[in-house]
N, C-alpha and C positions, 0 to 999 in steps of 0.2 A: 601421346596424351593430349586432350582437347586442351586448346587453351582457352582462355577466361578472355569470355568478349567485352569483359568487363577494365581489362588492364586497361592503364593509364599511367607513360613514363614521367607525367607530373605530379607522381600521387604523394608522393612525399610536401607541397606545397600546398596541397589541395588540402590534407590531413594538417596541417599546422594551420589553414585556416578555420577547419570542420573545428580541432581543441579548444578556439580561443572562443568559439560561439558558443561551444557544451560549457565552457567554464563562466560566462559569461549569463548563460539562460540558468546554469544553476546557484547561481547568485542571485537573479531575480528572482527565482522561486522560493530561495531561503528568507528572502525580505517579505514577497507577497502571505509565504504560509502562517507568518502570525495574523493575519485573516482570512483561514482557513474556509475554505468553501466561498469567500468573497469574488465577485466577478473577475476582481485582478488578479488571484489566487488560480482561477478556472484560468486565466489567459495566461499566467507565465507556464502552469502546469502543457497547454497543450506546445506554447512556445520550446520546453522543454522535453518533448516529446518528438519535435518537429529537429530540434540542435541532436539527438539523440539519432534519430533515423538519418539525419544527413550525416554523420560521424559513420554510421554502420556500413551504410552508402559508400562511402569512400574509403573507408576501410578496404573494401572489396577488391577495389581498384588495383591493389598494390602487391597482387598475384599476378603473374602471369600464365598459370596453368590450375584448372580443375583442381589437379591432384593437388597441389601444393596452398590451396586453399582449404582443400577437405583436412590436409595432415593437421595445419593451423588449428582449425576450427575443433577437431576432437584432442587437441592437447590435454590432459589433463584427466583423457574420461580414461575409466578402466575396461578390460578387454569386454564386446559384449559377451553377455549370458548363452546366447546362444550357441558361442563356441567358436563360429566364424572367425578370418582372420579379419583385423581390422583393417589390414595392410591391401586386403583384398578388394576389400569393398571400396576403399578410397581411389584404388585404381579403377574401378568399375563406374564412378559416377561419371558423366557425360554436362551434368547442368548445375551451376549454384543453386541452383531450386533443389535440387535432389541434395544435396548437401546439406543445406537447412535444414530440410525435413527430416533427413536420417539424423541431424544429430540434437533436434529436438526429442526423436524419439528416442535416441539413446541418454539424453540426459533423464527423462519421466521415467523411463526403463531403470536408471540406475537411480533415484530417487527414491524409486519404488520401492526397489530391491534391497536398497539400506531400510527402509521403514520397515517393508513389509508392509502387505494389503490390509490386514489385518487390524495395523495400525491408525488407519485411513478411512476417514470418512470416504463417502460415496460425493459424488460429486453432483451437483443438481439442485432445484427451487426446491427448498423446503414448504411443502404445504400449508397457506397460509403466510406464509410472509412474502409482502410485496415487497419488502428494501432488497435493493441490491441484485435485482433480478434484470435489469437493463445495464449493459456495457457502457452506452453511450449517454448513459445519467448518473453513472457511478464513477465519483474520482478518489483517487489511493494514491498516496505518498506516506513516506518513511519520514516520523517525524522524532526527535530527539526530547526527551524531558527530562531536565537535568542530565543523569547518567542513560536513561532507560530509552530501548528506540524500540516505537511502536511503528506497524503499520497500522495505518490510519484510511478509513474510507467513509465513504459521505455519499449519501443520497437523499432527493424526496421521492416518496413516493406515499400516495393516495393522503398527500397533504399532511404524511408527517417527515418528519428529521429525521434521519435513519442513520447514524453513528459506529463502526465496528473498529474496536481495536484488536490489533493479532497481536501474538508475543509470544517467545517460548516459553514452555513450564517452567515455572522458579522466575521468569523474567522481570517480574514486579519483585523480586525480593520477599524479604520476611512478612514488610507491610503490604501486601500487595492488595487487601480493603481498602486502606488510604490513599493509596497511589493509585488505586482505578476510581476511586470518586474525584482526586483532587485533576486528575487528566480530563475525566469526563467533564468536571466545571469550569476547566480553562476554554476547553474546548468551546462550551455552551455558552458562556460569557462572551468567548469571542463573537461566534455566529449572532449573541445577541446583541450587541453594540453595534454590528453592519446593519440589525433593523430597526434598532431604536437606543442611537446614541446615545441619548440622553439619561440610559439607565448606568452610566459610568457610576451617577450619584449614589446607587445603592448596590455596587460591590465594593465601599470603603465605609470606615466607621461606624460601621451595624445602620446604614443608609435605609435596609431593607425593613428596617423594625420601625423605622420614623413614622409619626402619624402623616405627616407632608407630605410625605410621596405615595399615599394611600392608591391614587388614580394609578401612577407608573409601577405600583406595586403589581396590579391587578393584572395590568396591560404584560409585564412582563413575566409575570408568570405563567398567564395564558400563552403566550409564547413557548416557555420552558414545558409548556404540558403536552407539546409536540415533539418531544425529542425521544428517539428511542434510543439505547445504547447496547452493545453487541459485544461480546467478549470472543477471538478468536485462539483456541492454545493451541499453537503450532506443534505436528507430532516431532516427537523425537524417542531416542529406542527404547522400548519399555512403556512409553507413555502414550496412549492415545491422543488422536487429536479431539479437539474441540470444539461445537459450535456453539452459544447459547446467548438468550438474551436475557439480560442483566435490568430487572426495573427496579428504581431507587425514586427516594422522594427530594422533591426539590421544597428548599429552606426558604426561598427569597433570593437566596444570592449562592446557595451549592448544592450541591447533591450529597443525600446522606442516606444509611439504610442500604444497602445493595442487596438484593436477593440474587443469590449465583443462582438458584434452580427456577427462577420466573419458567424460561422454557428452555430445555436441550433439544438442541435439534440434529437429526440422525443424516440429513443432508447438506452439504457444504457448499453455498452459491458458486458458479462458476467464477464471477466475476472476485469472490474473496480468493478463489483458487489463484485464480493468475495474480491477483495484488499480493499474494505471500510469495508469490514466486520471485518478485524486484529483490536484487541484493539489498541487503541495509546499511553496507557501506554507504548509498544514498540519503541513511536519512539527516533531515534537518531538524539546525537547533532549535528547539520551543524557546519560547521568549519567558524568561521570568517563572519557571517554574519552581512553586513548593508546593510543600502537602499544607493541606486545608482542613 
């Protein structure tokens, strides 16, 4: 059997340092995300990206054989489709590169195979929408509101706010009108106090109706008039998935009105692809949420 060039008989010390930085960056992250899409919010996010790959990193280390990292690594998957033994193929890998890869493709394979294709959007830029089309302008975390965890992603693009929540079907509950405006205006509030603090004043005591704040009335709503919002319904069996964008009118200080059918779209960005793929075990708690 090849063994794993990657062994390391300190790996047990190495991994108890890797835990205390992953629990450590996902505590910053939990702090930064009540200013979501804020510059320290983008820097604990990649911090947290960085405590994540160096944990996976040394994880590695703690095989000393090919085989005995591939058996590790498909714990849990079912036998594939194809028929193949599974016992075979793990004897057969030569590289952790080739391990990765067979059991990425055996997770999408069995992903698949519980939805059915059928169930599944197509994967790709839906014509016409520039949000969400760059990997490397698009950031997604699992974020917590009250009981409910969304995936959450965030882009600009062609100088607007680009916003998609994912969720499973039923995931919003019975009010799930209320709970998608009052998330989408936590959200907005937040992004809007990182550009202009000063509208604290007119999200308390109907601040937004005052004659006095006529000027920050203006100013922040032209703001608010950049923000697109995205509804993603994760499939599950029986139920299609879903992409679409969601436009609502903004109050002064919430989002009210939603129209589900603004536009369905028949392709699913890549980049929401892989943000639904994060466990949500991850996600984090929102600060202070109710409905609105």
């Amino acid at each position: 059997m090849p063994a794993n060039p990657l062994y390391d008989a300190n790996w047990q010390a190495e991994l108890s340092a890797a835990d205390a930085a992953l629990a450590a960056a996902r505590r910053e992250e939990s702090t930064a995300a009540a200013s979501f899409a804020s510059p320290e919010h983008r820097f604990a996010l990649a911090r947290l990206d960085a405590a994540q790959a160096t944990r996976r990193a040394v994880w590695r280390t703690k095989f000393e054989t090919i085989a005995s990292y591939a058996a590790w690594r498909f714990t849990g998957l079912g036998a594939p489709r194809d028929g193949f033994s599974l016992a075979r193929e793990i004897a057969n890998f030569v590289t952790m590169e080739e391990v990765d890869t067979a059991y990425e493709h055996a997770v999408r394979d069995e992903h698949e195979g519980t939805l059915e294709r059928r169930f599944l959007l197509e994967t790709g830029q839906p014509p016409g929408l520039a949000g969400f089309a760059e990997a490397s302008e698009t950031i997604s975390s699992w974020r917590r509101f009250g009981d409910i965890d969304c995936m959450v992603s965030f882009c600009i693009a062609e100088a607007l706010f680009h916003i998609c929540l994912a969720h499973p079907w039923g995931g919003l509950a019975l009010k799930s009108n209320e709970i998608f405006r009052a998330i989408a205006t936590q959200l907005t509030r937040e992004s809007l106090l990182l550009q202009a603090p000063e509208a604290a004043k007119l999200f308390h005591d109907d601040g937004h109706r005052l004659a006095q704040h006529r000027e920050l009335i203006r100013h922040v709503n032209d703001l608010a008039a950049k923000y697109r919002f995205y509804r993603h319904l994760l499939p599950e069996r029986g139920l299609r998935e879903e992409f679409c964008r969601v436009d609502m009118v903004w109050n002064g200080a919430a989002w009210i009105d939603p129209d589900w059918s603004a536009m369905v779209y028949a392709k699913l960005p890549q980049t929401l692809r892989e943000a639904a793929g994060q466990p949500a075990s991850l996600a984090l708690p929102g600060a202070n949420f109710t409905l609105r």
